[in-house]
C-alpha positions as CSV (number, residue, x, y, z in Angstrom):
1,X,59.3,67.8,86.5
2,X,60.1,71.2,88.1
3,X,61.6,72.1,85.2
4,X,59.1,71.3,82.9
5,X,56.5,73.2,85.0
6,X,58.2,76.2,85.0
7,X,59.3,76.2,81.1
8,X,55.1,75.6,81.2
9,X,54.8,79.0,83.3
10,X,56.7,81.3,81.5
11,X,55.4,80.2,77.9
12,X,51.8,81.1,79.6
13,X,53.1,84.2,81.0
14,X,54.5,85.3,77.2
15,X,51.1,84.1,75.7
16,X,49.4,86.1,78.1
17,X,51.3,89.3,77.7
18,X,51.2,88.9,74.0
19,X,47.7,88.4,74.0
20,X,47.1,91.5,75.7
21,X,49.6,94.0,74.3
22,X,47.9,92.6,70.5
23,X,44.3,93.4,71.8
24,X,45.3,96.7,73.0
25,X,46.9,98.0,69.8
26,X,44.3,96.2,67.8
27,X,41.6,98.6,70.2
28,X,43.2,101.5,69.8
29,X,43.7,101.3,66.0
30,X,39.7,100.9,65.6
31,X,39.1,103.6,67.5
32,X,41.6,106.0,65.3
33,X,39.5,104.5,62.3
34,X,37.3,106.8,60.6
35,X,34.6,104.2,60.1
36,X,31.3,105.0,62.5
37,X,30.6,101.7,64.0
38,X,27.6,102.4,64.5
39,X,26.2,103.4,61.0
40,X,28.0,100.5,59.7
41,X,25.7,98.4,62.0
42,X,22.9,99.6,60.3
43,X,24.7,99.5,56.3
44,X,24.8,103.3,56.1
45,X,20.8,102.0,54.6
46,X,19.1,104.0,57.6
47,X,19.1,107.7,58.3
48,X,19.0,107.7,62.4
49,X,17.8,109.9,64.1
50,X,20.2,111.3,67.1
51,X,17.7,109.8,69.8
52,X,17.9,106.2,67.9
53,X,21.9,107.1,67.7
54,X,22.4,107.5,71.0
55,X,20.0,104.4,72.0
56,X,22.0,102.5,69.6
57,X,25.3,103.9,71.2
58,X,24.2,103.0,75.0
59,X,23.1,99.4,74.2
60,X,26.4,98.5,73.0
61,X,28.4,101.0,75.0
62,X,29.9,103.4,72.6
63,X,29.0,105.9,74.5
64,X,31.3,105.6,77.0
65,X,35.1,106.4,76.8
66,X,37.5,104.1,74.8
67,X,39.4,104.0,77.9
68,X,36.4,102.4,80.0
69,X,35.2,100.4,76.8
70,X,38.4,98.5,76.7
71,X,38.3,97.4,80.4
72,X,34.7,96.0,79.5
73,X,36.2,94.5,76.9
74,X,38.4,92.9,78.7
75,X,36.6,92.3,82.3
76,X,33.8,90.1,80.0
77,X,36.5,88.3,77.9
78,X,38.0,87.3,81.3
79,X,34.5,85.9,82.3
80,X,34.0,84.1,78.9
81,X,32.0,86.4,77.5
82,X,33.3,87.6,73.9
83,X,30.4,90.3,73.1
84,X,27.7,90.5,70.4
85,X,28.6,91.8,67.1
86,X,27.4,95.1,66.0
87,X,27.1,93.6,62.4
88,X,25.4,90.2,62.9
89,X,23.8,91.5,65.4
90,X,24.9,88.0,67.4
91,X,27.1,86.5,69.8
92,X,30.4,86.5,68.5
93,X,31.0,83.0,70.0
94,X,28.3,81.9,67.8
95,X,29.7,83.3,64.8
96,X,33.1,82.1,65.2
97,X,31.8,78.1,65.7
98,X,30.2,78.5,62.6
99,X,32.9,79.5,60.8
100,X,35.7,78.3,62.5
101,X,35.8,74.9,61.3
102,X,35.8,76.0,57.7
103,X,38.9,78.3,57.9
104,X,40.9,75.6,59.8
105,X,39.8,72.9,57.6
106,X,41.4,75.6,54.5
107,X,44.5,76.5,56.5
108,X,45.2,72.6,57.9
109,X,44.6,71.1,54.9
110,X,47.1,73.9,52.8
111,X,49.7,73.8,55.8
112,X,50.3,70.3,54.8
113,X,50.5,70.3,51.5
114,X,53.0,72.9,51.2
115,X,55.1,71.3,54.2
116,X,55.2,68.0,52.1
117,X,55.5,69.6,48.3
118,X,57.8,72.3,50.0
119,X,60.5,69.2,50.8
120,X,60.0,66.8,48.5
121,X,61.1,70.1,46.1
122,X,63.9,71.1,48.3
123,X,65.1,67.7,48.5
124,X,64.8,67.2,44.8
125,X,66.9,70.6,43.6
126,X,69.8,69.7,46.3
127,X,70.6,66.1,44.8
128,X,69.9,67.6,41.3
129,X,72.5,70.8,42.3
130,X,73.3,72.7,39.2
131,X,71.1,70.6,36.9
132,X,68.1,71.4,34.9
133,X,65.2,70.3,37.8
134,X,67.2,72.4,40.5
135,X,67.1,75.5,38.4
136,X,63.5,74.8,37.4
137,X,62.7,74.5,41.8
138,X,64.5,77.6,42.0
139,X,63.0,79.9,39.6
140,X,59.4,78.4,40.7
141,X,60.4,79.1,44.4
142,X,61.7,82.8,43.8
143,X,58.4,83.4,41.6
144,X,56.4,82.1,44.7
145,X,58.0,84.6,47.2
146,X,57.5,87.0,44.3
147,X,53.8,86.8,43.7
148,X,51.0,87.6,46.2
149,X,48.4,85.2,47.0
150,X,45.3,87.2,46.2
151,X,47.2,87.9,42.7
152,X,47.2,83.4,42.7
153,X,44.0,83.3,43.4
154,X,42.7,85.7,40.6
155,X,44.6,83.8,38.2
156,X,43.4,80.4,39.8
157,X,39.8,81.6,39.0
158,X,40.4,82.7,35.8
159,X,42.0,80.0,34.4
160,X,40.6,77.1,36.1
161,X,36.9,78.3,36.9
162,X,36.1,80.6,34.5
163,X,38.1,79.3,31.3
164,X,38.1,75.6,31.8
165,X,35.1,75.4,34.2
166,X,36.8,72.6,36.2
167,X,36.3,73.9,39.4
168,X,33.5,76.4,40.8
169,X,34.3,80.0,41.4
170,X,34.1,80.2,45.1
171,X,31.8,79.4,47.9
172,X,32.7,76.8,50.1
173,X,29.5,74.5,49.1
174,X,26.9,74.8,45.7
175,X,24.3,77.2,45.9
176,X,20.8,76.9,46.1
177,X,21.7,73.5,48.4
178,X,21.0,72.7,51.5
179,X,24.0,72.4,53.6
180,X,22.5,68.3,54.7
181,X,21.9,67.7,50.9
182,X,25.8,68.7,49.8
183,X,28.0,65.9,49.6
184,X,31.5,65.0,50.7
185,X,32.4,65.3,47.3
186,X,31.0,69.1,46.1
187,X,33.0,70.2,49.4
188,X,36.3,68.7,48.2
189,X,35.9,70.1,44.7
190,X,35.0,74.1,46.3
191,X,38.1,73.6,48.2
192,X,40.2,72.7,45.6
193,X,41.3,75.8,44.3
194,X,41.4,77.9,47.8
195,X,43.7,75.1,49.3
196,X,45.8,75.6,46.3
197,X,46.2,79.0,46.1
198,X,46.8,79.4,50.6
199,X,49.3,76.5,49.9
200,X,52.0,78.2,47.4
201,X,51.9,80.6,50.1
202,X,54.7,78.3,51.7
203,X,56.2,76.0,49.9
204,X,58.6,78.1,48.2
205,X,60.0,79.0,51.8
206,X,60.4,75.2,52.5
207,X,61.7,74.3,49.4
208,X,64.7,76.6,49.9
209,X,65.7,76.2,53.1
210,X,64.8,72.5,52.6
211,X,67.8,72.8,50.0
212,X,70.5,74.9,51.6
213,X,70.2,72.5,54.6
214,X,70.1,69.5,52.1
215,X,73.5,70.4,50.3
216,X,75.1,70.9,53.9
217,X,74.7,67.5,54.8
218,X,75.5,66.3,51.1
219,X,79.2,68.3,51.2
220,X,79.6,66.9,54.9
221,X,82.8,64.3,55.1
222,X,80.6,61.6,56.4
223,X,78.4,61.8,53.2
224,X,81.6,61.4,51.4
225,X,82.6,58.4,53.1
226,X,78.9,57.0,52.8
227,X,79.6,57.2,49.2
228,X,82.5,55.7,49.1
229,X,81.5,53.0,51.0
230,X,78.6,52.6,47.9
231,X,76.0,53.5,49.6
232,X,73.2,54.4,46.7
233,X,71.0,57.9,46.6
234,X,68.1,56.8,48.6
235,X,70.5,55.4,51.2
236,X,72.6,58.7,52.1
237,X,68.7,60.7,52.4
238,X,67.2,58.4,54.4
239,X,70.6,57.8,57.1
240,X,72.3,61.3,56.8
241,X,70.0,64.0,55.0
242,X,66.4,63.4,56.6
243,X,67.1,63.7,60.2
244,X,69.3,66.7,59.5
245,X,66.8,68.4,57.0
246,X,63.7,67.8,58.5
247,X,64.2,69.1,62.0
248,X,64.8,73.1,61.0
249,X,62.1,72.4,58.2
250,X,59.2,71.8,60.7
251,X,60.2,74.7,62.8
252,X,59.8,76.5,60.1
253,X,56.8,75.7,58.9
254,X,55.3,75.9,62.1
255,X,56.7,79.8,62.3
256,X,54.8,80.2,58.9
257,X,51.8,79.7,60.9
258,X,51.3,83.6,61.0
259,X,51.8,83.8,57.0
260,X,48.9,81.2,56.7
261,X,46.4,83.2,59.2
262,X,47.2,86.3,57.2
263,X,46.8,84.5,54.0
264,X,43.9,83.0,54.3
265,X,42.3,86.3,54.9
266,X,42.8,87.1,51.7
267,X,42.1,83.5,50.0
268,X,38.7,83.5,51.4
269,X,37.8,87.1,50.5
270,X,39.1,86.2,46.9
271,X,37.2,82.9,46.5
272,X,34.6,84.5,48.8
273,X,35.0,81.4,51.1
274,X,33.1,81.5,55.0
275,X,35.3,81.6,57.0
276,X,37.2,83.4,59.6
277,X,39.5,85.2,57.5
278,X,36.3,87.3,55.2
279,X,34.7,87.7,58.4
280,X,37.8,89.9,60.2
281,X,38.3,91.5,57.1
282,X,34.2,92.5,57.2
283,X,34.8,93.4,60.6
284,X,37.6,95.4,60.5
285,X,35.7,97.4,57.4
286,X,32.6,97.9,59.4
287,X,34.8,98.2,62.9
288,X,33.0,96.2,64.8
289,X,35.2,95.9,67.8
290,X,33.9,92.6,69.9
291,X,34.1,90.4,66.4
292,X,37.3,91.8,65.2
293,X,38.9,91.4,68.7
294,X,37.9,87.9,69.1
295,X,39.4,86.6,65.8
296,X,42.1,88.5,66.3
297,X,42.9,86.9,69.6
298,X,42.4,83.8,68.1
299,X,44.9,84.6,65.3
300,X,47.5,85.5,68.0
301,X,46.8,81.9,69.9
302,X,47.2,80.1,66.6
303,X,50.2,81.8,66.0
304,X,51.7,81.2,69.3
305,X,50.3,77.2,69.2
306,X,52.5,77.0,65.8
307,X,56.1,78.2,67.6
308,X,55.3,76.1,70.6
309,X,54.2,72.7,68.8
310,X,57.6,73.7,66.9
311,X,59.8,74.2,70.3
312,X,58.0,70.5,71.5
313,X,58.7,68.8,68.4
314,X,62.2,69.8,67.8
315,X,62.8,68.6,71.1
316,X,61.1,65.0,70.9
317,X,63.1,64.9,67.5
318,X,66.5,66.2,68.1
319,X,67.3,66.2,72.1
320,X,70.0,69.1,71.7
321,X,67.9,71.2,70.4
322,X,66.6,71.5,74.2
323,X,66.7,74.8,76.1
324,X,66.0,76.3,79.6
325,X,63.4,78.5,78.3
């Protein structure tokens, strides 16, 4: 028990300290950025006068130093209080429940699929080694790592949406609908081709390592005997290769975790899809500092959530893996 509070404390201790050193260098960045927050507030539409400048300066308190904005920052953050953004013109709490769900709906549901596709692939290539499926995995696994996911996505759309029509060009629901009117169904299908497209991201990653650790265990001696005792294919994966393989294959796809957040920024600006990912990208255009912050802390959590689930799982799974830290 003593132990297990105090590897408890210090993973708090490293959350908090990344937490903060990332919100500082993610302040201090917006404030180098040429971008006048508060003429993107208004669209660049109005011409403001310097009294309604100022006025608009003082209610959101710009016009103090970046120094003494920071520690309000972070003195209302400590009291719950995540600020109103300068574009919505809202509480950014507000604005992250509504699109919260959507993004983690995108990135949960594309996590999985590229866990399962990813080692199902990996496992596939290493009993085929050297043959014709294991060269096809390859080359479609070094094209993946090759290819960026916005570049997918275009492709995605223009084949699928705007050739074939199967599936709608973006959005996560139909337009001109009311969101109680739109059914479980027209959700799935707007999905579709963002889930797709944030999924690739990492199966390619999975698939490989999946394999190298794969052909370990099949070149081990105890596979050897296994198969000259005659035990069959499925037999030697399911008592020697699973356990082995799937163990460094969840940690990491639970490091990818930071690939997914970054790559979903890009998915949803591509099939313009609310969610959190368009909205830091519009924030970090318009630099509006209490928006950006918050999903950026949020980022940094759900990055730091994926390594520790990894650390807790490896441990329930494979009790040497451990550690006193």
């Amino acid at each position: 028990m003593k132990h297990i509070t105090s590897v408890l404390t210090w993973k708090i201790i490293r959350c908090l300290t990344l937490i903060f050193g990332v919100s500082i260098l993610t302040f201090s960045l917006l404030k180098l950025s040429p971008v006048d927050p508060i003429m993107a507030s208004v669209n660049y539409d109005t011409s403001l006068t310097p009294t309604q400048y100022k006025a608009i300066a003082q209610h959101y308190g710009l016009d103090k130093p970046a120094f003494v904005q920071y520690l309000l920052w972070l003195k209302n953050l400590l009291q719950g209080h995540l600020g109103t953004s300068l574009i919505y013109r809202q509480p950014v709490a507000d604005i992250i429940k509504a699109r919260a769900g959507a993004s983690f709906v995108l990135m949960g549901l594309s996590w999985l699929l590229s866990g399962i596709i990813g080692f199902i692939l990996g496992t596939l290539s290493a009993f085929r080694q050297g043959k014709l499926l294991d060269r096809l995995v390859r080359w479609f696994s070094y094209l993946q790592i090759s290819v960026p996911t916005f570049w997918i996505g275009l492709l995605f759309l223009l084949v699928f949406s705007v050739q074939l029509g199967w599936f709608p060009i973006g959005i996560s629901s139909p337009i001109g609908i009311l969101s109680q009117d739109v059914t479980l169904a027209d959700r799935i299908r707007h999905l579709i081709l963002p889930v797709f497209t944030l999924s690739i991201l990492g199966i390619a990653n999975v698939t490989l390592h999946t394999r190298t650790k794969m052909l370990s265990v099949l070149s081990s001696d105890y596979v050897l005997f296994a198969r000259a005792r005659g035990e069959t294919q499925w037999q030697i994966f399911k008592n020697h290769c699973l356990r082995n393989a799937i163990v460094p294959a969840i940690t990491l796809h639970f490091s990818y975790f930071g690939e997914l957040f970054g790559g979903s920024v890009l998915a949803e600006q591509v099939f313009s899809y609310p969610g959190l990912g368009s909205t830091l990208t519009e924030a970090g255009l318009k630099s509006d500092t209490p928006l950006l912050l918050a999903i950026v802390m949020i980022g940094t959590l759900f990055v730091f959530a994926g390594n520790l689930i990894a650390d807790i799982l490896n441990g329930l799974i494979n009790p040497q893996l451990r550690r006193k830290t």
